[in-house]
C-alpha positions as CSV (number, residue, x, y, z in Angstrom):
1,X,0.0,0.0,0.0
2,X,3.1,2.2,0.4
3,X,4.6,1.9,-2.6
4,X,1.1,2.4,-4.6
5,X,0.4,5.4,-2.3
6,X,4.3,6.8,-3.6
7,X,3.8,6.3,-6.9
8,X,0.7,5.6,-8.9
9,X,1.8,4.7,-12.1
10,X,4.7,2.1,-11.5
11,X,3.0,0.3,-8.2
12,X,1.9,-2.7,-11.1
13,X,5.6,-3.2,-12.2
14,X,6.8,-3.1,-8.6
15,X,4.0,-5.6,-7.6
16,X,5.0,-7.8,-10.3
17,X,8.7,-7.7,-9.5
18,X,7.8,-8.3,-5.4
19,X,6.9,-11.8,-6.0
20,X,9.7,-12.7,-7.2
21,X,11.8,-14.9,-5.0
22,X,15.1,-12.7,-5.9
23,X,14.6,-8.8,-5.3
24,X,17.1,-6.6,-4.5
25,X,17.6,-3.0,-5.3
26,X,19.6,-3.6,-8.7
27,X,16.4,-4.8,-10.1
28,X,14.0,-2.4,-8.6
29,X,16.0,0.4,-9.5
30,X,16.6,-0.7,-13.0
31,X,13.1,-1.6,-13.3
32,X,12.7,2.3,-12.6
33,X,15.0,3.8,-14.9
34,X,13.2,1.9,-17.7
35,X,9.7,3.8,-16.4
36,X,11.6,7.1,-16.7
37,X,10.2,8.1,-13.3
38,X,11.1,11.6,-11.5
39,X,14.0,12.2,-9.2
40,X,11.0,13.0,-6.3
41,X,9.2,9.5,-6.6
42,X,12.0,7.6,-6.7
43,X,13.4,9.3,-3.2
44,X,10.2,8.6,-1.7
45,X,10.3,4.9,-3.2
46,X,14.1,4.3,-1.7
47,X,12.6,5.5,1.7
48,X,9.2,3.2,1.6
49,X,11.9,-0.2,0.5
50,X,14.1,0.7,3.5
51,X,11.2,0.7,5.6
52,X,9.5,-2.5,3.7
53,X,12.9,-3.9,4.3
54,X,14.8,-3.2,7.8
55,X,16.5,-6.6,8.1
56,X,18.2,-6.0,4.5
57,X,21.8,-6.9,4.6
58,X,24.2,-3.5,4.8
59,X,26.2,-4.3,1.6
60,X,22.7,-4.4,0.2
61,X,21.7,-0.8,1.1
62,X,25.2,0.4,0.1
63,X,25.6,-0.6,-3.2
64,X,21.4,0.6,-3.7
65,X,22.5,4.0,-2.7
66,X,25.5,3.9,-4.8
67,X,22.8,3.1,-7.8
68,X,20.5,5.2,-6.6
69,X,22.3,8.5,-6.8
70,X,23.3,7.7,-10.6
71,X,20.2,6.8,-11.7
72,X,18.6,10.1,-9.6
73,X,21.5,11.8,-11.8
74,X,20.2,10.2,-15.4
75,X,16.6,10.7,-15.2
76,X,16.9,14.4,-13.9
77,X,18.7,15.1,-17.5
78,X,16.0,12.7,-19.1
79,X,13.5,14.8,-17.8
80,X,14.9,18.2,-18.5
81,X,15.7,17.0,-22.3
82,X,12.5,15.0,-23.2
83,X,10.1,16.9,-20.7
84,X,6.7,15.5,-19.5
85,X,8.1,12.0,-19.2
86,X,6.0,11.0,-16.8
87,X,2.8,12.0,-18.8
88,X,3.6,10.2,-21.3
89,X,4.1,6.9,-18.9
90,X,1.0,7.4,-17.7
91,X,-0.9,7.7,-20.6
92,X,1.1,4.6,-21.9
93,X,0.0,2.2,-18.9
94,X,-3.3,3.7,-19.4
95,X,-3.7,2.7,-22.9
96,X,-2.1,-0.6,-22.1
97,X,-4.9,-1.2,-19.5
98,X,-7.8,-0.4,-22.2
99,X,-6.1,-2.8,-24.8
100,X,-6.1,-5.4,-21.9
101,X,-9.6,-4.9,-20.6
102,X,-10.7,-4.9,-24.1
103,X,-8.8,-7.9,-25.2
104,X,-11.1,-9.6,-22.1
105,X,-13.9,-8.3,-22.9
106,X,-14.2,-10.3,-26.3
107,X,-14.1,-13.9,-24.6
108,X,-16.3,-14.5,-21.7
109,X,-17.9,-17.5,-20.0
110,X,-20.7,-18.0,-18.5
111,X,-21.9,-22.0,-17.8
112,X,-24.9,-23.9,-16.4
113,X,-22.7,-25.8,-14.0
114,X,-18.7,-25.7,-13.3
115,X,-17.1,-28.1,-16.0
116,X,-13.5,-28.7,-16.4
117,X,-13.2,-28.7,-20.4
118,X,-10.2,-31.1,-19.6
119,X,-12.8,-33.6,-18.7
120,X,-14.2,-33.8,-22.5
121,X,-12.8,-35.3,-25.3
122,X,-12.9,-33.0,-28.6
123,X,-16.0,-33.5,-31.2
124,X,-14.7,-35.4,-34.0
125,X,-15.3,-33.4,-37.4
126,X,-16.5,-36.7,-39.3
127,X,-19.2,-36.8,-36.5
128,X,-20.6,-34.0,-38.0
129,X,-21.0,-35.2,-41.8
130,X,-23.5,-36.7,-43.4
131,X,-24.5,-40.2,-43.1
132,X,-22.9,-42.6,-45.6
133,X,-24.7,-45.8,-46.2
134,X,-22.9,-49.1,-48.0
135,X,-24.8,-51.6,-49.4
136,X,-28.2,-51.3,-49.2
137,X,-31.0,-54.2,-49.1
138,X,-33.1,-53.7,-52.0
139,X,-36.7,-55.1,-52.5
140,X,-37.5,-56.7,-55.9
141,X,-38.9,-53.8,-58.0
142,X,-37.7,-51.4,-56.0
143,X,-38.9,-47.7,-56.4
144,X,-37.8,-44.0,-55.3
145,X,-38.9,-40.4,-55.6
146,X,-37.3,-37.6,-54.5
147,X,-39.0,-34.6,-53.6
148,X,-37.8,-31.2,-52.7
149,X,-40.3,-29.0,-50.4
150,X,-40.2,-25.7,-51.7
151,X,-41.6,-22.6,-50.4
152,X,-41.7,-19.3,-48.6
153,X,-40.2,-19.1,-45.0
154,X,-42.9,-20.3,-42.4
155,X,-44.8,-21.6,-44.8
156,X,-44.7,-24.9,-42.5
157,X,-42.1,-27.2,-44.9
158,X,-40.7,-29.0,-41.7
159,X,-44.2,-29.3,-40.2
160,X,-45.4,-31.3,-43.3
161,X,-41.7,-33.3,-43.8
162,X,-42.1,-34.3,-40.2
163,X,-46.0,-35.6,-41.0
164,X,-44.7,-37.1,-44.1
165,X,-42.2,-39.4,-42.6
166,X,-43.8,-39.6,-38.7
167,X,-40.7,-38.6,-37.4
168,X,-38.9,-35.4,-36.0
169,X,-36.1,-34.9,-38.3
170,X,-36.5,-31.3,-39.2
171,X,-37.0,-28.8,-36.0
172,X,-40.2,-27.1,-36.2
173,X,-40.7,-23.1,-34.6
174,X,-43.2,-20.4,-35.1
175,X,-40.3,-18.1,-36.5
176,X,-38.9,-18.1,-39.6
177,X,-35.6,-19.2,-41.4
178,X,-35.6,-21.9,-38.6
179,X,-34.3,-24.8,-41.1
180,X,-30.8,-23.4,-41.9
181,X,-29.4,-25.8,-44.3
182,X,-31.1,-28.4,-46.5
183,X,-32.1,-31.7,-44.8
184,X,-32.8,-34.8,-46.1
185,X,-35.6,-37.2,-44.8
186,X,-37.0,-40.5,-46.0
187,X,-39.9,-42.7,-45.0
188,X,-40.4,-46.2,-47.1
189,X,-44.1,-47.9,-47.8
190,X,-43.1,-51.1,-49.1
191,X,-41.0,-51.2,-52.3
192,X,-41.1,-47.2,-52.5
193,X,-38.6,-45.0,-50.6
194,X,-39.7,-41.3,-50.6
195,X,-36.7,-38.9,-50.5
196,X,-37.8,-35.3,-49.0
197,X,-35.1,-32.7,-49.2
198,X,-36.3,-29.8,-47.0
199,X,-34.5,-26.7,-47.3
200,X,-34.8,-23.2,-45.9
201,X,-37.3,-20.7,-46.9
202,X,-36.7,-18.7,-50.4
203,X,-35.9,-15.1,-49.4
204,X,-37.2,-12.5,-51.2
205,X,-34.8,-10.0,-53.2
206,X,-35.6,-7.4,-49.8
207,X,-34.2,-9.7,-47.7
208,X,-31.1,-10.7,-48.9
209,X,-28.9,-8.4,-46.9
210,X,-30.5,-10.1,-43.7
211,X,-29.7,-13.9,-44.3
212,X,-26.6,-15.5,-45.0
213,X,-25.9,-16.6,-48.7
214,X,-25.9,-20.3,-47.8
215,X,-29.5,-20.0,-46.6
216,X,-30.3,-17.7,-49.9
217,X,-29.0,-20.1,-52.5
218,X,-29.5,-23.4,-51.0
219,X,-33.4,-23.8,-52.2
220,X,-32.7,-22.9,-55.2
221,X,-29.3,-25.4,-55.8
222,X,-31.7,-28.4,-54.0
223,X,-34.1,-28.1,-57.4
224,X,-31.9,-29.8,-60.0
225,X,-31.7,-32.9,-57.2
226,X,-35.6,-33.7,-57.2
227,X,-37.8,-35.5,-59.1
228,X,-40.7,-33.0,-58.3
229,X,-40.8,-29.8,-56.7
230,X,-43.9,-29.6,-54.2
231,X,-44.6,-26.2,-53.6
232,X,-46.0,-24.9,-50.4
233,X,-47.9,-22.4,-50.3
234,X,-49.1,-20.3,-47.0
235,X,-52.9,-19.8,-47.3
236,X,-53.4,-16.9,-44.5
237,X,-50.6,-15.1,-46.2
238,X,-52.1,-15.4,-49.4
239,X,-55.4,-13.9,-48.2
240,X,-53.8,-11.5,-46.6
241,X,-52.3,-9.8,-49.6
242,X,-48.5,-10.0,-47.6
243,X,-47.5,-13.2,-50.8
244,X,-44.6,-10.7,-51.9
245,X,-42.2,-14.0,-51.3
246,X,-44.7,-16.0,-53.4
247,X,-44.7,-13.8,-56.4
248,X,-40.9,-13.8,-55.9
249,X,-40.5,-17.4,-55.8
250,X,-42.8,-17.9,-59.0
251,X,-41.1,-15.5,-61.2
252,X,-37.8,-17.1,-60.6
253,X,-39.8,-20.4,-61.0
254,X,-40.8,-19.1,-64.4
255,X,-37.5,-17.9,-65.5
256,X,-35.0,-20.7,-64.4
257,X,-36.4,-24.1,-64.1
258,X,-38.4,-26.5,-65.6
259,X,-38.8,-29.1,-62.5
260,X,-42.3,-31.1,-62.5
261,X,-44.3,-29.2,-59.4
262,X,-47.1,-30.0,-57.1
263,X,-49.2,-27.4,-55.8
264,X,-49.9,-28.0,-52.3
265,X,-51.7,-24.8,-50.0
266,X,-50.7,-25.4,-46.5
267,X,-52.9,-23.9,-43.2
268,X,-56.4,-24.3,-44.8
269,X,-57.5,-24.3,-41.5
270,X,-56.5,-20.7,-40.5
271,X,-58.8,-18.9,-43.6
272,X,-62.4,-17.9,-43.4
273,X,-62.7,-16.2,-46.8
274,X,-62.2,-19.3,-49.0
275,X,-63.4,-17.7,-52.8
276,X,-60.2,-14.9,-52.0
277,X,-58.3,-18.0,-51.3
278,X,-59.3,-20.0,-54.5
279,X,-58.8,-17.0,-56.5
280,X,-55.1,-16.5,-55.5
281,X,-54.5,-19.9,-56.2
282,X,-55.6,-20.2,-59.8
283,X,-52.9,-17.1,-60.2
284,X,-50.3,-19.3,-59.4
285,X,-51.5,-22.1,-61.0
286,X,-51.2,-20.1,-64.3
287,X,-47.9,-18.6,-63.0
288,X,-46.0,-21.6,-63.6
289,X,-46.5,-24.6,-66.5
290,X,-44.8,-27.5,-64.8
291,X,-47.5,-27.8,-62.0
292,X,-48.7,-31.6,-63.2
293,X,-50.5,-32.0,-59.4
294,X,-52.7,-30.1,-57.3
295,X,-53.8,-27.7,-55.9
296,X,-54.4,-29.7,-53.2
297,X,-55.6,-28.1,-49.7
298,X,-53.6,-29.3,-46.3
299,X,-53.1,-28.6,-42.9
300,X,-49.4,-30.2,-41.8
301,X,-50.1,-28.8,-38.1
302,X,-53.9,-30.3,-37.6
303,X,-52.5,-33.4,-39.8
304,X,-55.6,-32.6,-42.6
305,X,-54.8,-34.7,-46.3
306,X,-51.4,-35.3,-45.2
307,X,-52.1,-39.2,-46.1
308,X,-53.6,-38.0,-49.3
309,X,-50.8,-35.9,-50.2
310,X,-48.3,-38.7,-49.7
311,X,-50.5,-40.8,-52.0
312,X,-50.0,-38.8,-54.5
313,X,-46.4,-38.8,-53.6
314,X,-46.3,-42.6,-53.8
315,X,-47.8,-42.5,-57.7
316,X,-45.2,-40.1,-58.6
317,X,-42.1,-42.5,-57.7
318,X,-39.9,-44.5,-60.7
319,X,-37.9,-47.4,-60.6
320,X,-35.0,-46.9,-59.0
321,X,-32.3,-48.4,-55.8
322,X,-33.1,-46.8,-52.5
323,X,-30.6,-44.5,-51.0
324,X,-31.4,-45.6,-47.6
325,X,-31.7,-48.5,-45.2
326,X,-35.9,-49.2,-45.1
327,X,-35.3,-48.2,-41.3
328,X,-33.8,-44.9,-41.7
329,X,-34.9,-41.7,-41.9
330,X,-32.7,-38.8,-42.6
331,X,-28.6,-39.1,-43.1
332,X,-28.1,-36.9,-40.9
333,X,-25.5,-37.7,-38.0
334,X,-26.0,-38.0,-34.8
335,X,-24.1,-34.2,-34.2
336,X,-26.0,-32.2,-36.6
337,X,-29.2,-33.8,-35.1
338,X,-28.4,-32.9,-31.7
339,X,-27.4,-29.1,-33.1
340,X,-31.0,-29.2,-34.4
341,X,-32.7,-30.5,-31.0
342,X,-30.5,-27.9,-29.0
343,X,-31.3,-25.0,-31.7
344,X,-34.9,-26.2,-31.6
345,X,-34.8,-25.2,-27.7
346,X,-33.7,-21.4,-27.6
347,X,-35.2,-20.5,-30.9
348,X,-38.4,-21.3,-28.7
349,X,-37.6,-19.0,-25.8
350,X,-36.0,-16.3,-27.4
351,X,-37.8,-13.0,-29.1
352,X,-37.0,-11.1,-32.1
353,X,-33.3,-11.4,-33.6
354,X,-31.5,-13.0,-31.0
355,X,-32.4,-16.6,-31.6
356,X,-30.5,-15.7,-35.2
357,X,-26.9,-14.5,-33.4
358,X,-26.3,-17.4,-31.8
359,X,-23.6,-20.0,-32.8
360,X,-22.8,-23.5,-31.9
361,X,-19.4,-24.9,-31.0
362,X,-19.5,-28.6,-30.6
363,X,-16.3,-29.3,-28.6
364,X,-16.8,-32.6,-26.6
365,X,-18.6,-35.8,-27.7
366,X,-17.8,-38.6,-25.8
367,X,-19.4,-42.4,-24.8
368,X,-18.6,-43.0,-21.1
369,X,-19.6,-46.3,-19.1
370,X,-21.7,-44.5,-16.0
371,X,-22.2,-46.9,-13.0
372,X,-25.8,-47.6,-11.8
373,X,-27.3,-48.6,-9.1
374,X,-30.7,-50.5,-9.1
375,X,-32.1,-52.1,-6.1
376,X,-34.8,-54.9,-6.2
377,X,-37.1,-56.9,-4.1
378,X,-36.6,-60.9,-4.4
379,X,-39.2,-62.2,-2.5
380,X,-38.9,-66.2,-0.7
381,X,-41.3,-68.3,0.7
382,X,-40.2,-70.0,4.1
383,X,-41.9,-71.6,6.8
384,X,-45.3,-70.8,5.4
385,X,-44.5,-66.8,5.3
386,X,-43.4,-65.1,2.5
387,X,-39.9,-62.9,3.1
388,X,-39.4,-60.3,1.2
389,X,-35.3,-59.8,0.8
390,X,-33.6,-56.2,-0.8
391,X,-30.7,-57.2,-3.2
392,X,-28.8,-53.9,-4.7
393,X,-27.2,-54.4,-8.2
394,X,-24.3,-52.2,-9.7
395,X,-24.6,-51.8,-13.5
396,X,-22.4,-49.7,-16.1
397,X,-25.1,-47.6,-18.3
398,X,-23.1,-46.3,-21.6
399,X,-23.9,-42.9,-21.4
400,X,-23.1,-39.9,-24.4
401,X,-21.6,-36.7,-22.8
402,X,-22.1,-33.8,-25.1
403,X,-20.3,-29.9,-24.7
404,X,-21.4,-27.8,-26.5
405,X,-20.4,-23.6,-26.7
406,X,-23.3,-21.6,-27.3
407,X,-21.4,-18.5,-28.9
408,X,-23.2,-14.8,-28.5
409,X,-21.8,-11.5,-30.4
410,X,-22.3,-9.2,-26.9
411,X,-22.8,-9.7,-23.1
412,X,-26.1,-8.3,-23.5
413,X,-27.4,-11.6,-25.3
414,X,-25.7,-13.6,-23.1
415,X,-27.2,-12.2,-20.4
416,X,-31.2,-13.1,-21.9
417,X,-30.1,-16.2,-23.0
418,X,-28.7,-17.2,-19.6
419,X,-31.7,-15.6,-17.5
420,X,-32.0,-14.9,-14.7
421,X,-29.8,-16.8,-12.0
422,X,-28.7,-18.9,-15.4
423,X,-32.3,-20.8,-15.4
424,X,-33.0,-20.2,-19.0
425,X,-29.4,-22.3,-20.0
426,X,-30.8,-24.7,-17.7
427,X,-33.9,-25.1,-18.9
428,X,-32.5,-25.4,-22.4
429,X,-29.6,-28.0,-21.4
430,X,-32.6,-29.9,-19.1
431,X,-35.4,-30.2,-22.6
432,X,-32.6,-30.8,-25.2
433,X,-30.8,-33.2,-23.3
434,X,-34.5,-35.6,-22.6
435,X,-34.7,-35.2,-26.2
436,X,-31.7,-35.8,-27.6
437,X,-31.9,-39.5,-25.5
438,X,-35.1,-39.7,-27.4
439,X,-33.5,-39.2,-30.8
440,X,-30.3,-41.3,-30.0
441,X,-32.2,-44.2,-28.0
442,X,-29.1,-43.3,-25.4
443,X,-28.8,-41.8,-21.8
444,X,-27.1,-38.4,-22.6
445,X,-25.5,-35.8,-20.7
446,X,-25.5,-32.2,-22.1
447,X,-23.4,-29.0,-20.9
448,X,-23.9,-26.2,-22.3
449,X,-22.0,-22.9,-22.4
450,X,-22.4,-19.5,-23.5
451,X,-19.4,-17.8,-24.9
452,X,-19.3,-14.1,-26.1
453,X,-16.9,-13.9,-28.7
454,X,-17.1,-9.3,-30.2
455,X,-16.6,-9.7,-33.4
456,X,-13.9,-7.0,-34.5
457,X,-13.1,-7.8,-38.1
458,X,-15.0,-4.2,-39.6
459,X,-13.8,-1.8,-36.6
460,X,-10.9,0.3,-36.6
């Protein structure tokens, strides 16, 4: 407390230098001259060592005050040629503090629960690639169709793959842009295997500066892979006169391919004026020439002529070897299906832009044998009473461990999507993790983190 009280702007440096198991005045005072500091603060900083230091040896103090007098000698005719030395120290540890503070500032963490990241082993990037399938049983006659599901954002394309295959393989959320990168799902009714390639909502030329180009191009690059193009089309929005997407989409349609299309009008059960409705739909029925199916009127949420839709489907396959095992769904690995289930959960508890800043960072994945203990009752028969006897069993469960970084532009975000007392980040790690034992068939423990990473590539 002395020596910060003597001298403000060197008490770090001495600090530093004080824990050292070696100090003796050749280093402090050398330490010094580097600073540049005035003849003053270094007499009152000779006076607070002595004092910090009464059992120093003599020959110690000697050869200090030898050193001490030159270097009082040298910085008074440093100062008197260079002049406001010491301001310019100052304002040199002062900017050297900001760099540092900032430089912390840009990497912070904030966890549901204390985790050594030693304890992980790091996600394998192969985890996170597509499925690859070898050889593949195939029925006689076998037959496939693939189908992309086109349409505006949350027009309800995962909603109606989901229906189509009875199984959650695309994450489904009242906002939209939730589907981020094409997905493909499958679902087999005896020799026909029905590809679905569901990809994210086409984005209208307004709204290209506010999605990433992957998202913008990839509904458009999924065409050329499909058999038929079933177009989805949002029935409130269309009586709603808010189908700028739609007359988008179609025009492009129009201009640029020639894939065979089915007409389907999703959320039927949402419109009360239905001759508006029918009206709308004959314009887009004339807007594009492929459309050999449809229109045909659905509700993938209330599950109304789903069946009926995937009839038609089914007539529309040609021969052709499957792609995927009759069991399987969707090639998606196990990773990028727990991304989804974990995405799934905040883009449900967040509001506005924020469930669209945040990042995942996959960086543990790891099986581990967790012991178990199960207790039973054995019950025995002896001496005409019945004895009921405890007998406690240890079992090793194989257990998935999963850490995942959930990475934020600013502390503000991290701060909502921790809540309060870090109970949202529970709450998310608690719902994603029952789920993703669901999807896996596996016990599964998640930890999550939030990491806020500023982004600093455009500032000066």
């Amino acid at each position: 407390m002395a020596i910060r009280k003597a001298c403000g702007s060197c008490c770090q440096a001495l600090s530093r230098q004080m824990q050292q198991d070696t100090w003796s005045g050749k280093g402090y005072f050398r330490m010094l001259h580097s600073t540049a500091v005035p003849a003053a603060v270094l007499k009152k900083i000779s006076q607070v060592l002595a004092e910090a230091r009464p059992k120093q040896k003599q020959q110690q103090e000697s050869r200090a005050k030898e050193q001490l007098s030159s270097l009082l000698h040298e910085n008074s005719s440093r100062r008197s040629s260079r002049g406001g030395a010491m301001e310019e120290v100052v304002a040199d540890r002062l900017l050297r503090a900001k760099k540092k503070d900032r430089s912390d500032r840009n990497q912070r963490w904030q966890s549901d629960r204390a985790v050594d990241p030693g304890d992980y082993r790091p996600a394998d990037p192969i985890l996170s690639m597509p499925r690859v399938f070898g050889d593949i049983e195939q029925p006689p006659n076998a037959e496939i169709g693939k189908f992309v599901i086109f349409g505006a954002a949350n027009a309800g394309k995962s909603t109606l793959v989901n229906r189509l295959i009875d199984a959650n393989v695309s994450i489904v959320s009242a906002r939209p842009q939730t589907t981020r990168t094409r997905i493909m799902a499958a679902t087999t009714v005896e020799n026909k295997q029905l590809l679905f390639l569901d990809t994210p909502g086409v984005v209208s030329r307004q709204g290209l500066r506010r999605v990433s180009r992957s998202v913008v191009t990839a509904p458009w690059l999924t065409l050329p892979e499909a058999d038929f193009a079933v177009i989805l089309l949002d029935a409130f929005k269309l009586t709603q006169k808010t189908d700028e997407v739609e007359q988008y989409l179609f025009r492009n349609l129009r201009s640029s391919s020639s894939v065979p299309a089915i007409l389907v009008v999703n959320k039927i059960d949402l419109v009360e004026d239905q001759e508006k409705l029918a009206e709308k739909v004959q314009h887009y029925m004339a807007e594009y020439p492929h459309i050999v199916e449809g229109p045909l009127f659905i509700s993938a949420l209330g599950n109304t002529n789903v069946d009926s839709l995937k009839s038609i489907l089914l007539s529309k396959t040609r021969p052709g070897k499957w792609e995927v095992p009759a069991t399987v769904n969707s090639d998606m690995s196990s990773m990028m299906r727990v991304e989804e289930l974990i995405r799934a959960e905040w883009f449900s508890r967040l509001k506005g832009h924020l469930p669209y800043v945040v990042r995942q960072k996959n960086v543990g994945w790891e099986y581990v044998d967790t012991p178990l203990m199960q207790t039973t009752t054995i019950a025995s028969s002896a001496s005409g009473r019945t004895e009921n006897t405890e007998q406690t069993v240890i079992k090793s469960v194989r257990t998935l461990v999963i850490k995942q970084q959930l990475v934020v532009p600013s502390g503000g975000v991290a701060k909502i999507l921790l809540g309060a007392d870090g109970q949202n980040i529970k709450d998310i790690s608690r719902d994603a993790s029952n789920n993703i034992a669901d999807a896996l068939g596996i016990p599964t423990r998640l930890h999550l983190q939030v990491v806020v990473e500023v982004d600093t590539t455009h500032r000066k």
